[in-house]
ZARO-920888 format. One line per 3 residues: their letters; for each residue y negated, x, z negated of C-alpha. Coordinates in Angstrom, 1 decimal, padded with zeros to 4 digits, m for minus. Example, Ala and Ser with C-alpha at 12.3 -4.5 7.8 and 13.67 -1.06 7.14 Angstrom:
BEGIN
AS> 004.5:012.3:m007.8 | 001.1:013.7:m007.1
This chain:
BEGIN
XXX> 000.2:006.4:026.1 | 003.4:004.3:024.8 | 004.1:001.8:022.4
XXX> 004.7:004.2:019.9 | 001.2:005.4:019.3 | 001.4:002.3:016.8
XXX> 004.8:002.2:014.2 | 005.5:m000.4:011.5 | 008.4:m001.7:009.7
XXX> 006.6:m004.7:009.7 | 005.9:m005.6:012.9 | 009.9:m004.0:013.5
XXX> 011.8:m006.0:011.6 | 009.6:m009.4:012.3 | 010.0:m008.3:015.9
XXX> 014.0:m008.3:015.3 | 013.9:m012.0:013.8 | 011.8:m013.5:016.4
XXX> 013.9:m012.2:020.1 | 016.7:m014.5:018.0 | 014.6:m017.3:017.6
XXX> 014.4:m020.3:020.9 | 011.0:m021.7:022.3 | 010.5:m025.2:023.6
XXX> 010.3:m023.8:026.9 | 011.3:m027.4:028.4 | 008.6:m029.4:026.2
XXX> 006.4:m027.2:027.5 | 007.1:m028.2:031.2 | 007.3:m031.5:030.4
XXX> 003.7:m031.1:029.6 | 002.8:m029.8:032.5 | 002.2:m026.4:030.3
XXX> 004.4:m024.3:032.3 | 005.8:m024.8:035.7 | 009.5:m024.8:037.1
XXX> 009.3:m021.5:038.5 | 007.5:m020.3:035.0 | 010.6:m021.4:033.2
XXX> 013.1:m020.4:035.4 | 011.7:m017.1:035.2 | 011.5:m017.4:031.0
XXX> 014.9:m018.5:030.8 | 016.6:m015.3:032.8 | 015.0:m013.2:029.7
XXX> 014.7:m015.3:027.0 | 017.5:m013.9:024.5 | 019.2:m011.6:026.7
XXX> 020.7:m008.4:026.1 | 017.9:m005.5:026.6 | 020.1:m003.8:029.6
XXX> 019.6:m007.1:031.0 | 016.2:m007.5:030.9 | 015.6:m004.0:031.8
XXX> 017.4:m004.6:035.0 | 014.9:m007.4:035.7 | 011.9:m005.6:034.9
XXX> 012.6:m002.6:037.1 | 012.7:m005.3:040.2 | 010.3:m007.8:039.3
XXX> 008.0:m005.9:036.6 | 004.9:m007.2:038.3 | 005.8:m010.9:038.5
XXX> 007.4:m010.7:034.7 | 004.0:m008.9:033.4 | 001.7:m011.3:035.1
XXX> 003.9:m014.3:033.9 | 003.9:m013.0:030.0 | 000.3:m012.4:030.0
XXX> m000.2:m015.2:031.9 | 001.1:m017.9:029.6 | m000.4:m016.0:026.4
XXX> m003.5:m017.4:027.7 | m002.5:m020.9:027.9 | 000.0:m021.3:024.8
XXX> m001.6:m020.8:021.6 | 001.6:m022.1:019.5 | 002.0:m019.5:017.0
XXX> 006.1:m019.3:017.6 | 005.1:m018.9:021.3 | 002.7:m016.2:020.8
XXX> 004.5:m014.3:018.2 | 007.4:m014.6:021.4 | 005.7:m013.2:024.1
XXX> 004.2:m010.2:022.1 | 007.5:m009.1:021.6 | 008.4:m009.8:025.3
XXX> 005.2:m007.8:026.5 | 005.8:m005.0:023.9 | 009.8:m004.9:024.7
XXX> 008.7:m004.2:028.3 | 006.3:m001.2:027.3 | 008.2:000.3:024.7
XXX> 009.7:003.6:026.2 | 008.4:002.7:029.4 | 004.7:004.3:030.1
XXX> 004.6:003.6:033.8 | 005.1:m000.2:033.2 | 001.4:000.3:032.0
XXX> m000.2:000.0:035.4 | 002.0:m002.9:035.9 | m000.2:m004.9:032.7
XXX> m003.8:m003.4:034.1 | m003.3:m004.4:037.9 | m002.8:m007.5:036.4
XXX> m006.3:m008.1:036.6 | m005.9:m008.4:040.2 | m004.6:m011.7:040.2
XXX> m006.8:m013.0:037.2 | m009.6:m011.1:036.0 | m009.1:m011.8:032.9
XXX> m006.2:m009.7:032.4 | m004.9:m008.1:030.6 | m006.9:m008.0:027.7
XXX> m008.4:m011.5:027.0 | m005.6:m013.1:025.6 | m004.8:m010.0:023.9
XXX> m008.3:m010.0:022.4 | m008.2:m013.8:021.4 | m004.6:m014.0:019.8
XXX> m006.0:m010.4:017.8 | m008.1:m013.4:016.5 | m005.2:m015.5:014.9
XXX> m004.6:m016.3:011.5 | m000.7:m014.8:011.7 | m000.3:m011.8:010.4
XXX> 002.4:m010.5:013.0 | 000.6:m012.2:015.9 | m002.5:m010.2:015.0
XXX> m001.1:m006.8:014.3 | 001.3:m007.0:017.3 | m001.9:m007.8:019.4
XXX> m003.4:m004.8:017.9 | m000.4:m002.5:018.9 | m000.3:m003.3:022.4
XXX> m003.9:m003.5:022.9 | m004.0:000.1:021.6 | m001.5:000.8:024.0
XXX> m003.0:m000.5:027.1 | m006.6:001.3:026.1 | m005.4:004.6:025.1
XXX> m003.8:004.7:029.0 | m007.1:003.9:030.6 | m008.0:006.2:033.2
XXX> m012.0:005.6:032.9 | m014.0:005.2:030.2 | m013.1:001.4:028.0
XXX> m015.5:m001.4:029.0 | m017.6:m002.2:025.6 | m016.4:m006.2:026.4
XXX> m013.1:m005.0:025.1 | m013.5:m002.1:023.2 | m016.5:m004.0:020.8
XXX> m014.4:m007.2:020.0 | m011.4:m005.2:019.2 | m013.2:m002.7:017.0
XXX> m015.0:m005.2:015.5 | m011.2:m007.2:014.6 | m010.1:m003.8:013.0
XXX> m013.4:m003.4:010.8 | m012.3:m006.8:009.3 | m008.6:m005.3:008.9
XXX> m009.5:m001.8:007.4 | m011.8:m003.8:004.7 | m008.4:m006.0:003.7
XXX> m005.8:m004.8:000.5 | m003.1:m005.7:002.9 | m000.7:m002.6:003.5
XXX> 000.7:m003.4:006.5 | m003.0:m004.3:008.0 | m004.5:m000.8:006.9
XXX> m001.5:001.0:008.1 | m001.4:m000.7:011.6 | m005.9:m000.1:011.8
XXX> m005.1:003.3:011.2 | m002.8:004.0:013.2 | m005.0:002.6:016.0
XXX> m008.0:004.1:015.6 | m006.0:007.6:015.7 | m005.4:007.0:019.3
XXX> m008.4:005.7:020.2 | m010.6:008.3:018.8 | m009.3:010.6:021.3
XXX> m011.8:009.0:023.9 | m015.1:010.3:023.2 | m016.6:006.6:023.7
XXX> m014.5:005.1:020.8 | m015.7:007.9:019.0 | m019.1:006.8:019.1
XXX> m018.5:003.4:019.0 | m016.3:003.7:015.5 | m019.0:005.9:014.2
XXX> m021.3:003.2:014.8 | m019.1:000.5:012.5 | m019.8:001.1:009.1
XXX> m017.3:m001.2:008.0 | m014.6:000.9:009.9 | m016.2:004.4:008.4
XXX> m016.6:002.9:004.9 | m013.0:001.8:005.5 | m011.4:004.6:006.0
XXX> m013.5:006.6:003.2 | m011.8:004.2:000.7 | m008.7:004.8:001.7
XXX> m008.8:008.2:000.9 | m010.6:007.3:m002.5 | m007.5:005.6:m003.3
XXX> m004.8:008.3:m003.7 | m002.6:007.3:m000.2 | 000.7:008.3:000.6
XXX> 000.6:012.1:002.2 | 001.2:009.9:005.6 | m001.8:007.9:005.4
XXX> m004.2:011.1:003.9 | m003.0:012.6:007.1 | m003.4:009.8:009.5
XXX> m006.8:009.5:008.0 | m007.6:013.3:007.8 | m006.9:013.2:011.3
XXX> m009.3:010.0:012.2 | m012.1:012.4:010.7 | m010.9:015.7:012.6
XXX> m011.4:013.3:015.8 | m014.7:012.1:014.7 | m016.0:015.6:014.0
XXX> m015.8:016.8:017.9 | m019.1:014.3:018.0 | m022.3:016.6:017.2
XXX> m024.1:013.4:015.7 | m021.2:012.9:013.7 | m021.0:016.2:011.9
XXX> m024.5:016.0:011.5 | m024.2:012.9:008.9 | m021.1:012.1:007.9
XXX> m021.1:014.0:004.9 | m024.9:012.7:004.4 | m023.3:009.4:005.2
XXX> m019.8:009.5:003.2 | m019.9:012.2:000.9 | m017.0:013.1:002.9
XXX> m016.8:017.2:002.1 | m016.0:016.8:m001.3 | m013.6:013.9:m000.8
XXX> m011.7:015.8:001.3 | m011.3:019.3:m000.7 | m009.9:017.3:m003.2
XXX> m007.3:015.4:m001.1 | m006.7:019.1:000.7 | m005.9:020.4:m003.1
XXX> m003.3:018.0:m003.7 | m002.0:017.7:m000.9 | 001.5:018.8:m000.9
XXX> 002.6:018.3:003.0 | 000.9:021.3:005.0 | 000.2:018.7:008.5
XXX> m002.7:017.4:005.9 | m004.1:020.7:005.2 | m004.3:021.9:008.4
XXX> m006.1:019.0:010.1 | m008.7:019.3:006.8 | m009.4:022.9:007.5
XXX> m009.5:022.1:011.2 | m012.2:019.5:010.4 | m014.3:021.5:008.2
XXX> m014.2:024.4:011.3 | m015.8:021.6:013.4 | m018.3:020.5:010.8
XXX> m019.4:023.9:010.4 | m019.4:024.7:014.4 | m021.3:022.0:015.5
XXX> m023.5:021.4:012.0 | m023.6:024.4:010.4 | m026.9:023.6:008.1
XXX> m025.9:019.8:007.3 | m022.7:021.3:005.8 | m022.2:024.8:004.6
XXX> m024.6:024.3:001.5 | m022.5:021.2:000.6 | m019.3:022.9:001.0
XXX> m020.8:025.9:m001.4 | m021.7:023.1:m003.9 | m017.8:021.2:m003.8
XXX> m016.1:024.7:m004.1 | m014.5:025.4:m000.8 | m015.2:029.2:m001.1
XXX> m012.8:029.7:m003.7 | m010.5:027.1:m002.4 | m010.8:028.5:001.0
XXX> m009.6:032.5:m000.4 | m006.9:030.7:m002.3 | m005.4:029.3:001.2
XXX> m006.2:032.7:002.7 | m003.6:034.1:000.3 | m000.8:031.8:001.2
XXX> 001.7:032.1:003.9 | 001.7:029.1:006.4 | 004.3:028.0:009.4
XXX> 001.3:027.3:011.4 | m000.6:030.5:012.4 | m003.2:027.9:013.2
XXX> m003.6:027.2:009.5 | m004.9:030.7:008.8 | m007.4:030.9:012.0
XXX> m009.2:028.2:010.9 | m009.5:029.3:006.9 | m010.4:032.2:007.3
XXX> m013.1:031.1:009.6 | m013.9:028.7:007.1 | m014.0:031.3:004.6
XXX> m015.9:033.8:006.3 | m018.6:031.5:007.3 | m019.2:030.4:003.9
XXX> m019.2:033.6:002.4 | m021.8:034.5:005.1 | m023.8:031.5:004.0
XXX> m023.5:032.2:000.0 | m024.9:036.0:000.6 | m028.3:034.1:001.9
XXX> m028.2:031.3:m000.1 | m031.1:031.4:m002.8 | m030.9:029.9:m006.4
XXX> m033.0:026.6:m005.1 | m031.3:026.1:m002.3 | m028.4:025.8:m004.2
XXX> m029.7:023.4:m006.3 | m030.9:021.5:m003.5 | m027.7:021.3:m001.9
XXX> m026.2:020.0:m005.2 | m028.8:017.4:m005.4 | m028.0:016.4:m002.2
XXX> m024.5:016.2:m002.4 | m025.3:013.9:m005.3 | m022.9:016.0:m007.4
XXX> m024.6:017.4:m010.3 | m023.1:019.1:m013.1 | m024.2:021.7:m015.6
XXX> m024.5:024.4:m013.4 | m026.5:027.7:m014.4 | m029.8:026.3:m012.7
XXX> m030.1:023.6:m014.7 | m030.8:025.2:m017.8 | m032.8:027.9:m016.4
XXX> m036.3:028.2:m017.7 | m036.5:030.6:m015.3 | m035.4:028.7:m012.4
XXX> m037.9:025.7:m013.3 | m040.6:027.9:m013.8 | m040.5:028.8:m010.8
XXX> m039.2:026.3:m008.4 | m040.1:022.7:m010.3 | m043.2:022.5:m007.6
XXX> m040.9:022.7:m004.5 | m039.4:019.4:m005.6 | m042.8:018.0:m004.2
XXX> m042.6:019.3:m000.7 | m042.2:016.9:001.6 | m044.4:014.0:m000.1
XXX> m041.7:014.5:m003.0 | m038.6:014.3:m000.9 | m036.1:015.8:m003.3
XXX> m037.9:014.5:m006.4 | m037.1:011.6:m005.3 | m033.7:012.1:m004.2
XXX> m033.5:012.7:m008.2 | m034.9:009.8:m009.4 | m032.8:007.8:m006.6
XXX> m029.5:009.4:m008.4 | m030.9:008.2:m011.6 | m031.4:005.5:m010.7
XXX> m028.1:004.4:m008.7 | m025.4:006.8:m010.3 | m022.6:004.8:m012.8
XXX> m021.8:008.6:m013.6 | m022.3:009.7:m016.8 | m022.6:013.0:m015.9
XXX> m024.8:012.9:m013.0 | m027.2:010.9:m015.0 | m027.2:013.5:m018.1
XXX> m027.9:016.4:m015.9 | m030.4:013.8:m013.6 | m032.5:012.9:m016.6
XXX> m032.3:016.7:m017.9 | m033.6:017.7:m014.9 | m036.6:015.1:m014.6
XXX> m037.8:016.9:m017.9 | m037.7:020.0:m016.8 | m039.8:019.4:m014.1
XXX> m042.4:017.5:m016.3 | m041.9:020.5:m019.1 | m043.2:023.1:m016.2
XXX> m045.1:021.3:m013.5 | m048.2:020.0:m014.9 | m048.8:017.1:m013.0
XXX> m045.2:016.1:m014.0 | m045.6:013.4:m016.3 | m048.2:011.6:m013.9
XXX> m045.9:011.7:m010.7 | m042.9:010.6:m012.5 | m044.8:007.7:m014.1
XXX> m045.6:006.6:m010.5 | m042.9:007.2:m009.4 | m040.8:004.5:m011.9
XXX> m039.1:007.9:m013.5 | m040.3:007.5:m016.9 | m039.1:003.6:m017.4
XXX> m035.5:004.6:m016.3 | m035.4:007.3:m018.5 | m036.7:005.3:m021.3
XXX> m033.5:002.6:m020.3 | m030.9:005.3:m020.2 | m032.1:006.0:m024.2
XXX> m029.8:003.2:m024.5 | m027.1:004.1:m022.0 | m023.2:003.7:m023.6
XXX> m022.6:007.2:m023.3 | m023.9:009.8:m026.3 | m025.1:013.0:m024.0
XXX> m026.6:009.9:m021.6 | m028.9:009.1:m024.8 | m029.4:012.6:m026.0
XXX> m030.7:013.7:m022.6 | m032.8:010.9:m022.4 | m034.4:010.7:m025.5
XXX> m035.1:014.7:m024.8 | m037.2:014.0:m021.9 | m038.8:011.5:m022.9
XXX> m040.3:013.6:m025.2 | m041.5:016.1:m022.6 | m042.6:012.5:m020.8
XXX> m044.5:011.7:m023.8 | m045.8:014.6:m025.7 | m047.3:016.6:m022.9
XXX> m050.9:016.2:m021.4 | m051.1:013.9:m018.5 | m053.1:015.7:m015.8
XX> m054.7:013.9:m013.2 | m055.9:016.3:m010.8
């Protein structure tokens, strides 16, 4: 794995400034920092030409990598630090097999390579922190057996902080990261495990990226979904399906497509139950026979839709009108679909909203309760009425169950339908006979 898993004009252009700028090499023998062979060694690369340095490396790369990484861990100057990142990442970059060179390192001190890699990841710098991150995602991608969680922890835990910040170049370098790492199946799980990290890279999507990032972050997610717990929640999780239909339909570069499509043929692989009633509820059948139709450069592309497709129209021949509706409530998506308005549907299948000691009945009054969605919370508080209207131990359940005081609150909610819905089911609430037994 090289140097280039991680690019940034950032970290390039700071990188350009810094070979320029000189280091107190000498004060720093003077105090005993760094011996006379140390320096003399510094000073035959410090500011030289890259075929120069090149030259070096090919005969002494051991010495030179144990020497950078070895005064990383005693300097903590920031000029110093931001110095011999660019030194250790100038002697990767284009060169793959200098990356044994940095992990038998560790045969001299143990604590290389990655301690001081994982400390300076620590500093307050930006450059410093995101050049850490670069290399370090370098040296773990090449790994040979699976990463050590005394590394791979502290340095997912550093990129959790990063993901969370508004900071472009921070997002941009976390991102890139975690699309190499997620290759190993370990980082999988351990990312899947960081809810900062997850929650990170949901927002970023929330947030209308540049086609670049939507792919880079489509892709995270197409990694992730090779894990069967993974494709078992996330959508549970991160309402994730409907999120990424809607950055598939505007996506204009075909690369973010594809890895979409290629995600949702994983989720419904490995997860089939978990995900093809929330796909029915977001639309992806329709959206799924519109892709069909178009002509793609990737034969790929058209594999996995019309696998997509076919599964889902598979799973919308056997889906029943309540198991519709209970995918919808799931999803947390409601809308005025035909169900909701259905005597006939309530009649029949209000009880079933109190299998499972109430379990969906609750899932109701949970998205009345927590939606800021006018919409949800019109057709939420439509729907508690219809299930006092025909189940006649309605009006006692939802009274217990704190149903009736929220809807009374929403009868002042800013938004017109919010009130008229409300005020409509409170009625049911109120004019129809409690039964206790």
């Amino acid at each position: 794995m090289s140097l280039s898993l991680v690019a940034n004009s950032f970290l390039d252009e700071s990188s350009s400034k810094i070979r320029t700028k000189a280091v107190p090499w000498e004060g720093y023998q003077r105090a005993d920092l760094v011996s006379s062979d140390e320096l003399a060694l510094i000073k035959k690369v410090e500011r030289q030409p890259r075929a120069k340095t090149e030259s070096i490396l090919v005969s002494d790369g051991q010495t030179y990598v144990n020497l950078y990484l070895g005064l990383l861990k005693r300097l903590q100057r920031v000029d110093t630090m931001q110095c011999l990142l660019v030194l250790i990442a100038d002697a990767l970059a284009e060169h793959e097999e200098r990356i044994p060179l940095f992990i038998r390192a560790s045969q001299t001190d143990p604590e290389l390579p990655y301690i001081p890699l994982l400390r300076t990841i620590e500093a307050q710098d930006e450059f410093v922190q995101l050049k850490s991150a670069q290399v370090l995602t370098a040296l773990l991608s090449a790994e040979s057996i699976p990463l050590q969680q005394q590394y791979l922890q502290p340095f997912l835990k550093v990129l959790s902080g990063l993901i969370q910040e508004h900071s472009a170049n921070k997002r941009d370098v976390t991102v890139q990261c975690l699309e190499a790492l997620l290759a190993r199946p370990e980082c999988r799980i351990a990312v899947w495990s960081m809810s900062p990290i997850m929650s990170g890279l949901v927002d970023i999507l929330r947030h209308r990226p540049t086609p670049q990032m939507s792919y880079q972050v489509a892709f995270c997610f197409w990694l992730l979904s090779f894990e069967q717990v993974v494709s078992e929640q996330v959508n549970k999780k991160y309402d994730i399906i409907p999120l990424l239909i809607e950055v598939a339909q505007a996506a204009a570069k075909e690369k973010v497509i594809r890895v979409i499509i290629a995600t949702f043929r994983n989720l419904i692989s490995k997860a089939p139950s978990a995900n093809l009633p929330a796909m029915l509820v977001a639309q992806l059948l329709p959206f799924s026979k519109n892709l069909s139709t178009r002509k793609w450069s990737d034969e790929d592309i058209l594999e996995d839709v019309q696998f997509v497709r076919d599964e889902l129209e598979n799973n919308f021949e056997s889906l029943t009108t309540y198991d519709e509706y209970a995918s919808e409530l799931a999803s947390g998506h409601l809308s005025w679909t035909p169900v909701h308005e259905s005597d006939e549907f309530w009649r029949e299948n209000a009880t079933k909203l109190n299998d499972k000691n109430h379990e969906q009945l609750k899932t109701l009054l949970k998205l009345l309760e927590e939606s800021e969605d006018p919409l949800v919370l019109a057709v939420a508080v439509h729907d508690l009425g219809q299930y006092v209207k025909h189940h006649e131990r309605g009006k006692k359940v939802i009274t217990d169950l704190g149903g009736k005081a929220r809807a009374m609150e929403l009868m002042s909610h800013g938004d017109a339908n919010v009130r008229y819905r409300a005020l409509l089911s409170v009625q049911q609430l109120v004019s129809h006979p409690w039964v206790t037994a």
